[in-house]
NUKOL-334871 format. One record per residue (C-alpha): residue in one letter; x, y, z; chain; residue number from 1. Coordinates in steps of 0.25 Angstrom, whole numbers, padded with zeros to 4 digits, m for minus. Each point is the difference from the previous one (the first is absolute). Layout:
NUKOL-334871
<"a" <X Y Z> "A" NUM>
...
END
This chain:
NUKOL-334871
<"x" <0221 m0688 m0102> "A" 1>
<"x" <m0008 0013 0000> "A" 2>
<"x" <0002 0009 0010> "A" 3>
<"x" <m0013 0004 0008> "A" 4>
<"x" <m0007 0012 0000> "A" 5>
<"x" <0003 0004 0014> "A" 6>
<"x" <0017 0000 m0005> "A" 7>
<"x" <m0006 0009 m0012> "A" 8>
<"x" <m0007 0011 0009> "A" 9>
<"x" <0011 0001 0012> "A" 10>
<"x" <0010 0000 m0012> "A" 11>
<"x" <m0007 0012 m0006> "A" 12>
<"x" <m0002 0008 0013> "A" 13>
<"x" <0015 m0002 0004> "A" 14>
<"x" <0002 0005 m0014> "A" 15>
<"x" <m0010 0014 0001> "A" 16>
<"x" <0010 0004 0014> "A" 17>
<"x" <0012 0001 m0008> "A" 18>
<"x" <0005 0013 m0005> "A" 19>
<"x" <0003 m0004 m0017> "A" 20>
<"x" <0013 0003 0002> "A" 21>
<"x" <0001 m0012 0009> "A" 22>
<"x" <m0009 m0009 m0010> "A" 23>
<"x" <0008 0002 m0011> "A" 24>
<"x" <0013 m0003 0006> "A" 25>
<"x" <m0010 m0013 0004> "A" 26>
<"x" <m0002 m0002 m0013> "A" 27>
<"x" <0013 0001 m0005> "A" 28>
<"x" <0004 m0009 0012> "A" 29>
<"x" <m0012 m0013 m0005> "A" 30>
<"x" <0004 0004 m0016> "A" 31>
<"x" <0016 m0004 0004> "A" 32>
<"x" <m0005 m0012 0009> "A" 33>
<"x" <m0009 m0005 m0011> "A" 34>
<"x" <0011 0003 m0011> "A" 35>
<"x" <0010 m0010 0006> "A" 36>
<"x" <m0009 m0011 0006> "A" 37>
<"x" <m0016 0002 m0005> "A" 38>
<"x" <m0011 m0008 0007> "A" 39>
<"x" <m0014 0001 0000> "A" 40>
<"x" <m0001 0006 0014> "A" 41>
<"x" <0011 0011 m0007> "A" 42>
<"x" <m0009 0002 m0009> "A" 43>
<"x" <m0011 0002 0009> "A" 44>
<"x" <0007 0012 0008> "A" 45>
<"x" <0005 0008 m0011> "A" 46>
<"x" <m0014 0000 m0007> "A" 47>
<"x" <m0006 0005 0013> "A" 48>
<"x" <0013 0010 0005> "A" 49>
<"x" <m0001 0004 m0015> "A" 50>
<"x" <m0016 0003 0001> "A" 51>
<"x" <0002 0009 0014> "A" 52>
<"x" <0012 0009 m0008> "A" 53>
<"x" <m0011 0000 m0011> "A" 54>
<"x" <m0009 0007 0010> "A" 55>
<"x" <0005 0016 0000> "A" 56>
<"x" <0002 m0002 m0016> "A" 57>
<"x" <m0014 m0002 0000> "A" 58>
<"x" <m0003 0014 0009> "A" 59>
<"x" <0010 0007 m0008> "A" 60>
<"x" <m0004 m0001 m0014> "A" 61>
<"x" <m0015 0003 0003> "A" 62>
<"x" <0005 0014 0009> "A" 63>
<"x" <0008 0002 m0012> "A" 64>
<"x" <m0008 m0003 m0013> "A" 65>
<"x" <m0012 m0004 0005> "A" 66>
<"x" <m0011 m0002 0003> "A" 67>
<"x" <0000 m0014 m0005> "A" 68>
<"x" <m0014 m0010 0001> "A" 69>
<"x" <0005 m0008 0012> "A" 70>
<"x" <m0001 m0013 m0005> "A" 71>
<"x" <0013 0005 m0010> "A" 72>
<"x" <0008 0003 0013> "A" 73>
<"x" <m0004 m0016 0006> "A" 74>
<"x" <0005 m0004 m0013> "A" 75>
<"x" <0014 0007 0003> "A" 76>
<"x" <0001 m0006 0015> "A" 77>
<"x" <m0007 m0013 m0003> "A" 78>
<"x" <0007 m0003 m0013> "A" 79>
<"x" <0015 m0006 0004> "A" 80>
<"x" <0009 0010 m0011> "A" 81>
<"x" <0012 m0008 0007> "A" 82>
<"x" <m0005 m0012 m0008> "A" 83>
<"x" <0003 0006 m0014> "A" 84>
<"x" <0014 0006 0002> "A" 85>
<"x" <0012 m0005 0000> "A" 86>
<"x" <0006 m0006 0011> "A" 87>
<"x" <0011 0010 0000> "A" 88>
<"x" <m0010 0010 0001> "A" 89>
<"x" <m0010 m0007 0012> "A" 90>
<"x" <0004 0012 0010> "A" 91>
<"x" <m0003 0010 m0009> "A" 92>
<"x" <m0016 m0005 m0003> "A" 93>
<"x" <m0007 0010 0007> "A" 94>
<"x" <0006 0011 m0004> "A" 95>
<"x" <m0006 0009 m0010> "A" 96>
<"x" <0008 m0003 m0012> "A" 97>
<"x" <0002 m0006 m0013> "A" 98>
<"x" <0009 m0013 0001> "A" 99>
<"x" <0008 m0007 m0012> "A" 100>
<"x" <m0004 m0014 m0003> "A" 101>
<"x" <0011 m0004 m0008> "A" 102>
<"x" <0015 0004 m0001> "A" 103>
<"x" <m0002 0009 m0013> "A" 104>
<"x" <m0011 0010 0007> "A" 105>
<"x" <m0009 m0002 m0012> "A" 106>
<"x" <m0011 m0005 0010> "A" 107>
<"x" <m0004 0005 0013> "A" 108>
<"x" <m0010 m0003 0010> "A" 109>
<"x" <m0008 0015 0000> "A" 110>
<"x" <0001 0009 0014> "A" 111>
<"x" <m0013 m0005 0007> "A" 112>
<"x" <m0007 0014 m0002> "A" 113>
<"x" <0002 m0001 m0015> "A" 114>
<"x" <m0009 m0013 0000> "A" 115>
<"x" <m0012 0009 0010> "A" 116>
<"x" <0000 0013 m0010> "A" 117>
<"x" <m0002 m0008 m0013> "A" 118>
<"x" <m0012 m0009 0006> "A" 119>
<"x" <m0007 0013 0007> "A" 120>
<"x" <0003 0008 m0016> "A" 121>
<"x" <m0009 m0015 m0004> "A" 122>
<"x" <m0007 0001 0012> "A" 123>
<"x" <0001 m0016 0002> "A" 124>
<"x" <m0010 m0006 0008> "A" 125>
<"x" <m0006 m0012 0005> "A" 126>
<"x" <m0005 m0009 m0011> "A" 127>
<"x" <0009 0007 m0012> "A" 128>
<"x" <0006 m0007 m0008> "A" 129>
<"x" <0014 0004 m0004> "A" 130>
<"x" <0011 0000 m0010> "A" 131>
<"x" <0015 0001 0004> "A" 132>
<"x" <0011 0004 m0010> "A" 133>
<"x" <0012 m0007 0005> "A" 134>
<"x" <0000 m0008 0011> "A" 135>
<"x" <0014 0002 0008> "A" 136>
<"x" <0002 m0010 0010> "A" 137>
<"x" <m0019 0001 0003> "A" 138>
<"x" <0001 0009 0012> "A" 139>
<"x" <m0009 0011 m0008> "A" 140>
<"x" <m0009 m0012 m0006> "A" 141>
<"x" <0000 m0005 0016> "A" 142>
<"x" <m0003 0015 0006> "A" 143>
<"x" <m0011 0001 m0011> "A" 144>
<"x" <m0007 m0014 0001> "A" 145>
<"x" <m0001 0003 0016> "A" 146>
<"x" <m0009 0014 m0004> "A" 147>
<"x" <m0007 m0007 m0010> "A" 148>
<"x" <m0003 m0013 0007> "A" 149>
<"x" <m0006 m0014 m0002> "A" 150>
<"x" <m0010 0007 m0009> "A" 151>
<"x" <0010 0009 m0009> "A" 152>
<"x" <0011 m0007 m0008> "A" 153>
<"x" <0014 0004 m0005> "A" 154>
<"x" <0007 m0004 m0012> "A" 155>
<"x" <0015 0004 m0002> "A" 156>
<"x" <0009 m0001 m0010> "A" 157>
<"x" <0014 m0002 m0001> "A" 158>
<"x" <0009 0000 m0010> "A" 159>
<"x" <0014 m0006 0006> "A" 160>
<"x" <0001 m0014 0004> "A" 161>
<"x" <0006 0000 0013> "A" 162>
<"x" <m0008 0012 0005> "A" 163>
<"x" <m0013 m0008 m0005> "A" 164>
<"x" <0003 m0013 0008> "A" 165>
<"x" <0003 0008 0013> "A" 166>
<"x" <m0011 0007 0000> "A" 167>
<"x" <m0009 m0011 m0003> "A" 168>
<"x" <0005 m0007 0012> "A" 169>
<"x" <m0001 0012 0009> "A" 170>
<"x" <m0015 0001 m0004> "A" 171>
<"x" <m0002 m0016 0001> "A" 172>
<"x" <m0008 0004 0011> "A" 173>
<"x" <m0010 0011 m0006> "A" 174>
<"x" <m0010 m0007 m0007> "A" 175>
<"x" <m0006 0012 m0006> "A" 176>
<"x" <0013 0003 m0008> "A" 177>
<"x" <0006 m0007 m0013> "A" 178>
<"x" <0013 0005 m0004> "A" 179>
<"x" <0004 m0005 m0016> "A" 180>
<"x" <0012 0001 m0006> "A" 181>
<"x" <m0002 0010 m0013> "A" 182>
<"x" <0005 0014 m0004> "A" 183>
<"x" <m0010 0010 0005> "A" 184>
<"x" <m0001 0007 m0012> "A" 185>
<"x" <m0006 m0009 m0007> "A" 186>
<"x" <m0008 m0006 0009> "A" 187>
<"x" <m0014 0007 m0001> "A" 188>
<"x" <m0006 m0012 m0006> "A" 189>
<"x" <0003 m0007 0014> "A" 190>
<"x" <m0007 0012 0008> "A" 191>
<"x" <m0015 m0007 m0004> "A" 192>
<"x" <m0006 0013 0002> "A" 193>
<"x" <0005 0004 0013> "A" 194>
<"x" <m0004 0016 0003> "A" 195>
<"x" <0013 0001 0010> "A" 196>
<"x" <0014 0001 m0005> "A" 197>
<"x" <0013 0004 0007> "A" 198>
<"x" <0016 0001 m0008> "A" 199>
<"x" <0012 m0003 0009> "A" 200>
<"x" <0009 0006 m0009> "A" 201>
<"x" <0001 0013 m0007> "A" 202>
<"x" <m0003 0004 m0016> "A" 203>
<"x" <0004 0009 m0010> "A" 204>
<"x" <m0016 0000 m0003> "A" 205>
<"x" <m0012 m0006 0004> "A" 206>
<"x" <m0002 m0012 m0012> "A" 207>
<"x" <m0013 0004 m0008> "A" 208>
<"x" <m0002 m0015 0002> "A" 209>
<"x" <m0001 m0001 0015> "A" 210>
<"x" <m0011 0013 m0002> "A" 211>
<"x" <m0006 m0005 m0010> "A" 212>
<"x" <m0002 m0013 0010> "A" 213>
<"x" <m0006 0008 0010> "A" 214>
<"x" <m0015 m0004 0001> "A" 215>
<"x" <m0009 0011 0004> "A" 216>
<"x" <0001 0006 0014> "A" 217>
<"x" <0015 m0006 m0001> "A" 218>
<"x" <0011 0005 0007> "A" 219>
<"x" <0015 0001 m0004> "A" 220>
<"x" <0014 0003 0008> "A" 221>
<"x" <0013 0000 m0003> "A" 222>
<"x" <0011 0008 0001> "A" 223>
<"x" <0004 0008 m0014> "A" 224>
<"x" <0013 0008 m0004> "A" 225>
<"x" <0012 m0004 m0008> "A" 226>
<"x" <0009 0003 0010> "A" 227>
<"x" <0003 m0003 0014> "A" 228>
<"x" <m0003 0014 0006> "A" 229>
<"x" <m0011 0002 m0009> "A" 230>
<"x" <m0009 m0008 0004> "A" 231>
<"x" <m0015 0002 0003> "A" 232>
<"x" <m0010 m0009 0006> "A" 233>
<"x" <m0013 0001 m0010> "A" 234>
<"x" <m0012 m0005 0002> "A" 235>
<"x" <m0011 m0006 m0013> "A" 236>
<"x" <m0013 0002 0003> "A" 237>
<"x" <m0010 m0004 m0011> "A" 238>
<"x" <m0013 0008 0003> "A" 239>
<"x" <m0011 0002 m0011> "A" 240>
<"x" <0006 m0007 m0012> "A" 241>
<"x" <0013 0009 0002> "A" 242>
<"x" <0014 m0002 0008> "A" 243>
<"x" <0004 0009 0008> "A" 244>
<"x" <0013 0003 0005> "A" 245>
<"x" <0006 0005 0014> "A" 246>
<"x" <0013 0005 0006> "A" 247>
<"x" <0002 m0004 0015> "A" 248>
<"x" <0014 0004 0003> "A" 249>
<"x" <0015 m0006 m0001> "A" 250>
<"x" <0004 m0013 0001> "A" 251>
<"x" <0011 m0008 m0002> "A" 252>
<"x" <m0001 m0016 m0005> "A" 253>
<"x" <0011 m0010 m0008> "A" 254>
<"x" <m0003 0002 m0016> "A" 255>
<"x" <m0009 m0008 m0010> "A" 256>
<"x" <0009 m0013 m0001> "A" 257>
<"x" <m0007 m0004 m0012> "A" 258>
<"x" <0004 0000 m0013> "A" 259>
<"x" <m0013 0003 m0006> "A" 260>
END
């Protein structure tokens, strides 16, 4: 049975009079409890003791790279991160930092900023429509359908099985997002035209084929460089018939796992 709102409210002002230090040690204290024996009251504590450690992260990344539309701040505080980790990793989803998704390190679920600065660099906005290259375990395709809204879409693509079917279900509840199982970089047929794309994962190059699929007006992210330590977050923008390139700074994502 649901809880009713008045548990929710008084729940959430308990939360805002704690220092962080002692809501994460909360949190770590549910994400053990609901570890060893998880129920659906668990569940509901450790979503709501997550969402009040979530709180300073939200201040912290607009003082720091800000300013940010505040609709993409809601997202970070509204949107359950500790949903998409591992459970071995529950404590540590508010923190600002990449996580793994599997055991080899070949996945990760992005620091929470990196999702923010590629949807400023695309400007997403309510009603886009936008494409995702590399789905994770959803929680970009999740941040993103909350800034988008019931009137915008997302559509992501994911090349690895397991990472597919998770992510699926994470977003089950999303009905403006459609995750597909299919190698990103030969998905532009799938885009149908969308003037929005984002890459998760890091490229020698940007493929001519995802510029030339850009429609006019469209926008292109991803991160570029060969190598760890060189890469370079680059917006596409195609304006007039032409595609213009960008630099905006150093990043650090997991690399192409395509074969193509």
């Amino acid at each position: 049975m649901a809880q009713p709102l008045l548990f929710t409210v008084a729940f959430r002002k308990k939360m805002a009079q704690l220092a962080q230090r002692d809501r994460k040690e909360w949190l770590a204290s549910v994400a053990q409890r609901w570890r060893d024996h998880p129920s659906a009251q668990l569940e509901q504590e450790l979503g709501e003791v997550a969402r009040g450690c979530r709180l300073p992260l939200r201040d912290s990344i607009q003082r720091q790279l800000g300013p940010f539309d505040p609709v993409y701040l809601d997202a970070l505080v509204e949107m359950p991160r500790e949903r998409f980790v591992r459970p071995a990793d529950l404590e540590r989803s508010a923190e600002d930092a990449p996580l793994p998704l599997d055991d080899t390190g070949l996945a990760t679920i992005s620091a929470p900023h990196a999702y923010l600065l590629s949807f400023r660099l695309l400007e997403l906005t309510g009603g886009d429509r936008l494409v995702e290259l590399g789905s994770g375990s959803g929680y970009g395709a999740a941040l993103a359908s909350f800034i988008v809204g019931l009137a915008g879409s997302v559509r992501s693509f994911e090349i690895d099985e397991a990472l597919f079917a998770r992510a699926r279900s994470n977003v089950a509840d999303r009905p403006n997002v459609e995750v597909l199982l299919r190698d990103a970089m030969v998905s532009m047929e799938g885009w149908q035209g969308a003037a929005k794309v984002v890459a998760t994962f890091a490229l020698d190059a940007l493929p001519q084929s995802w510029v030339d699929a850009l429609p006019e007006g469209g926008r292109l992210v991803a991160p570029v460089g060969a190598r760890e330590g060189d890469q370079r977050l680059v917006l596409a923008r195609r304006e007039g018939g032409r595609v213009v390139e960008t630099d905006h700074g150093a990043v650090r994502y997991v690399q192409n796992r395509s074969r193509r």
